[in-house]
N, C-alpha and C positions, 0 to 999 in steps of 0.2 A: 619860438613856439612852433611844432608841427601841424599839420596840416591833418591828422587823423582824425580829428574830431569833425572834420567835416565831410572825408573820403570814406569812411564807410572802411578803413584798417582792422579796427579796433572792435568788430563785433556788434553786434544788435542790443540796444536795451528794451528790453520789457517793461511794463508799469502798469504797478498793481494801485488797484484803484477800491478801498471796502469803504463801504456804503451802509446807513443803518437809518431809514426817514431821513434821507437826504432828497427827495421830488423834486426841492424847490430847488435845489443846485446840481444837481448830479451832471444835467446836459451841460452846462457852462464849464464844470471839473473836466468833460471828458473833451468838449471841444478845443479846450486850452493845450491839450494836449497833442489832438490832433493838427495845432497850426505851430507847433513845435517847426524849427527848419532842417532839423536832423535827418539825412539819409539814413542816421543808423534806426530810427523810433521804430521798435517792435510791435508785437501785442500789448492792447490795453488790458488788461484782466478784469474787469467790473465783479466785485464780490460782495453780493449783497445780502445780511444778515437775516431774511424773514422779515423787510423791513413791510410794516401795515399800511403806508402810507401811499404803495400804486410806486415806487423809486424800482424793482426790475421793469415793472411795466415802460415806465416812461425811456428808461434805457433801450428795453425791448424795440420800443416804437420809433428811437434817436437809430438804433444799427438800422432799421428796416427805410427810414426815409432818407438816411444817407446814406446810402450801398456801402454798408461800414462790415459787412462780414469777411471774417476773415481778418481785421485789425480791430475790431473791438471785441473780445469772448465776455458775455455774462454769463457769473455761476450765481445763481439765486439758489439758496436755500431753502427749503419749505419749512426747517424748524430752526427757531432761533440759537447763535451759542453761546453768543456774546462776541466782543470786538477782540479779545486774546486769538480767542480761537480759530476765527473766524482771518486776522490777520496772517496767523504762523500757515495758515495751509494754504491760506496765498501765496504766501512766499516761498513755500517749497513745492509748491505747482510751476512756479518760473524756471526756463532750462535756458535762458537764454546771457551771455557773459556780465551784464550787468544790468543791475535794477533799478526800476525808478521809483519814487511813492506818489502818492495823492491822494489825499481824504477826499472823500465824495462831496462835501458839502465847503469847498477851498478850488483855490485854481491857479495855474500856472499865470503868470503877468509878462512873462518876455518871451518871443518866440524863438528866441538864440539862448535858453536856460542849458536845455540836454546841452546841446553842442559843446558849450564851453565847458560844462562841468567833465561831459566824456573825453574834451581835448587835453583836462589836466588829466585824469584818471591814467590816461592815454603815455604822457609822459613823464609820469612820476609812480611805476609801479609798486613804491613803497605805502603809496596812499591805498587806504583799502575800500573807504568812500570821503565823502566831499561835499560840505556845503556850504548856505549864503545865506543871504537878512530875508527877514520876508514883512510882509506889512502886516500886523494885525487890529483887523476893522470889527464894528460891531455891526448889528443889522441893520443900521441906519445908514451904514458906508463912514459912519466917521471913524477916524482915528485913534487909533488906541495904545500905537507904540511901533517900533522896528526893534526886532529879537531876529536873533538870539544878541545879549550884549557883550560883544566883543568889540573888545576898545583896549590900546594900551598894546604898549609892547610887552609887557606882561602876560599878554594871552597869547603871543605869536612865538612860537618855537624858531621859526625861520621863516624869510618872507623865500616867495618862490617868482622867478620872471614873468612879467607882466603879459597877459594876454590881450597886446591891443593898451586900451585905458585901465582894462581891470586889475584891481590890487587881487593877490595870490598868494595864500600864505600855509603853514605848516602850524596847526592849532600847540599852544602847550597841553602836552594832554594832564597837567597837575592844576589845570584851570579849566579843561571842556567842559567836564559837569558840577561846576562847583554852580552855590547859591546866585552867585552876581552874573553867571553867565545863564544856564538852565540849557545848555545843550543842545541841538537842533530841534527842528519841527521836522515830522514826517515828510510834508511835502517842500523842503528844501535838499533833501539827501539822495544823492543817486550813488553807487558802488556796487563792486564787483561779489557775481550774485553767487558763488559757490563758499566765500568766505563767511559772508551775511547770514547761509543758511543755517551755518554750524552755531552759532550761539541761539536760535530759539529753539527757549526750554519748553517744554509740558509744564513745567514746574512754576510755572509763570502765570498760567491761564487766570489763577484768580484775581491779581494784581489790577488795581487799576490805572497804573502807572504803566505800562506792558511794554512800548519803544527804549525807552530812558535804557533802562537794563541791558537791555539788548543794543544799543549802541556804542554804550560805555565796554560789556565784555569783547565787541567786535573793536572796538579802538585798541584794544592789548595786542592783536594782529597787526598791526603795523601802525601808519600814517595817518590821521585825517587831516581834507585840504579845507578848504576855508573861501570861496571868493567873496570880496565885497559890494554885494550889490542884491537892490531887491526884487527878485523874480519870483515872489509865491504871495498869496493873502489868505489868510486862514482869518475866518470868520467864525466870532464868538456869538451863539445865538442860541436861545431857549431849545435845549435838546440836544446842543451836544457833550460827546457823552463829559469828558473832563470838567465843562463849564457847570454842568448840573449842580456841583459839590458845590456844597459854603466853603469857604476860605482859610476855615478851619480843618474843615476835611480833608480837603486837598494838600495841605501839608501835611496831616494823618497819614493819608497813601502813600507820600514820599518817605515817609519814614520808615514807613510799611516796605516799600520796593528796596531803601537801603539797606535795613537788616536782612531781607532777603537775599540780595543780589550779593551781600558781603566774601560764602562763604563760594562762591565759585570764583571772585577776584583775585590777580595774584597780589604781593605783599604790597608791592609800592597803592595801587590803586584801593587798595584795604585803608593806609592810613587815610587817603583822600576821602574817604566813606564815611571814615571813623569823623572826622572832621567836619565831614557837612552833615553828619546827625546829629552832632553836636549845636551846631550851627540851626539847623530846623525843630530842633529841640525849642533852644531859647526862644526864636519864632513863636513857638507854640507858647511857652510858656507867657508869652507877654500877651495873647491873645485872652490864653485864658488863668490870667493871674490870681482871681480868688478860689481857684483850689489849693487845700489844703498839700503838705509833702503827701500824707497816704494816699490821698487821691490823685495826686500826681504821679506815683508809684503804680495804683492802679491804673491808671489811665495809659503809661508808659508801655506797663502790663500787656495789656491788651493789646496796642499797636503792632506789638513786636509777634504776638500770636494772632494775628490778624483777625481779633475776633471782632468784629461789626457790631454786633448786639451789645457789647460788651462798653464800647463805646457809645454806642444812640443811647445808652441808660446813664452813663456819668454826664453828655452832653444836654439832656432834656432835663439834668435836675437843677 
């Protein structure tokens, strides 16, 4: 393995950091990042949505008490746009070779995360970004799970040399975003940020699914790498934004982002689409089995036309 990931070769990462009534975590997000061991760690970008809850301030107050200007930028908004929007112009605000994520209200767990991720990046230019497990806890700290699930030689296209103890692998990309795996989390993925730029759509804004899409059309650009190990915890807690949905809805949105995302796929990752709506279909239907076919029809209806209202009236009856 080379040594680029730790000599500063291979270019500066940035990391974009959006925020929305994250108060209670934002400083623990942004510190995690700053105890990173990476020569190459760029600007932090803190972008925070009009959040009501005092999260630019308390950030404001984190760069001012730790002489953080100049590697920490806040962009605070004064009117809200939502987390679509608010993400894409994050990300094409970054000029620097490769990016990092972080939800504001989550946080890095290993101080050697960048390093190794930029070390493979570094020697596998086919890879176009790269990720690992992360923990996911509730607000109480307990346990919830390690995702994304990837397991099986099944999911591995090709292992890649070990870095040190860590497994290294080349994901099947006819299994990254299928049901049983569900694809990364934002704050496990770092990649090369001029590729990353090109797939966010305008077209996307309303989705509430808005990563997923966008990770999957940037996989058709080459590689993704895979290490196995857990360096991120994303925290499930009243307010954020995915967890808000009932369990219902949230595979509604998925269905929603697939028929979306379908027609800009090329053909192979079309049948993969076609197959896991098929798949979250049934999902659905097992949730909510006493509707009738027309209502199923309808209900089908509407997902695909993303009409919201449309739904809240067949679900409240």
């Amino acid at each position: 393995m080379s040594n680029q990931g730790a000599t500063g070769a291979g270019g500066h990462c940035d990391i974009v950091v959006c925020c929305y009534n994250h108060s209670a975590y934002i400083e623990k997000a942004i510190l995690s990042i700053l105890q990173q061991d990476s020569d190459r760690l760029g600007t932090i970008h803190v972008c925070d949505d009009a959040s009501p809850d005092g999260t630019a301030a308390r950030v404001a107050a984190l760069i001012d008490s730790h002489g953080l200007q100049g590697r920490v930028w806040l962009h605070a908004r004064q009117t809200n746009v939502g987390p679509a929007i608010n993400f894409r112009e994050a990300v094409q605000r970054i000029q620097s070779p490769f990016i990092g994520f972080l939800d504001g209200d989550d946080h890095w767990s290993h101080p050697s995360k960048l390093r190794y991720q930029l070390a493979l990046l570094d020697d596998h230019p086919s890879v176009v970004y790269c990720g690992h497990e992360y923990f996911f806890i509730d607000e109480q700290g307990v346990m919830q799970g390690v995702f994304p699930f990837i397991s099986g030689t099944e999911a591995i296209l090709r292992p890649l040399p070990n870095n040190g103890e860590l497994e290294q692998f080349i994901l099947n990309p006819d299994l990254l975003f299928t049901l049983n795996t569900c694809g990364f989390h934002m704050n496990a993925v770092v990649g090369r940020t001029t590729i990353m730029q090109q797939n966010l759509l305008a077209e996307w804004d309303d989705l509430k699914v808005g990563d997923w899409p966008w990770f999957w059309l940037t996989s058709e650009q080459g590689e993704v790498g895979f290490i196995k190990a857990q360096w991120a915890v994303n925290i499930k807690h009243n307010g954020s934004a995915f967890n808000d949905f009932s369990v219902v809805k949230r595979v509604v949105y998925i269905i929603q982002m697939l028929a979306r995302l379908r027609h800009s796929q090329n053909e192979r990752n079309r049948v993969i689409n076609d197959r896991e709506v098929a798949n979250y279909v049934r999902v659905l239907q097992g949730m909510i089995g006493y509707f009738g076919a027309e209502e199923m029809i309808e209900f089908t209806q509407n997902i695909m036309s993303l009409n919201d209202d449309g739904l809240t009236t067949i679900l409240l009856q």
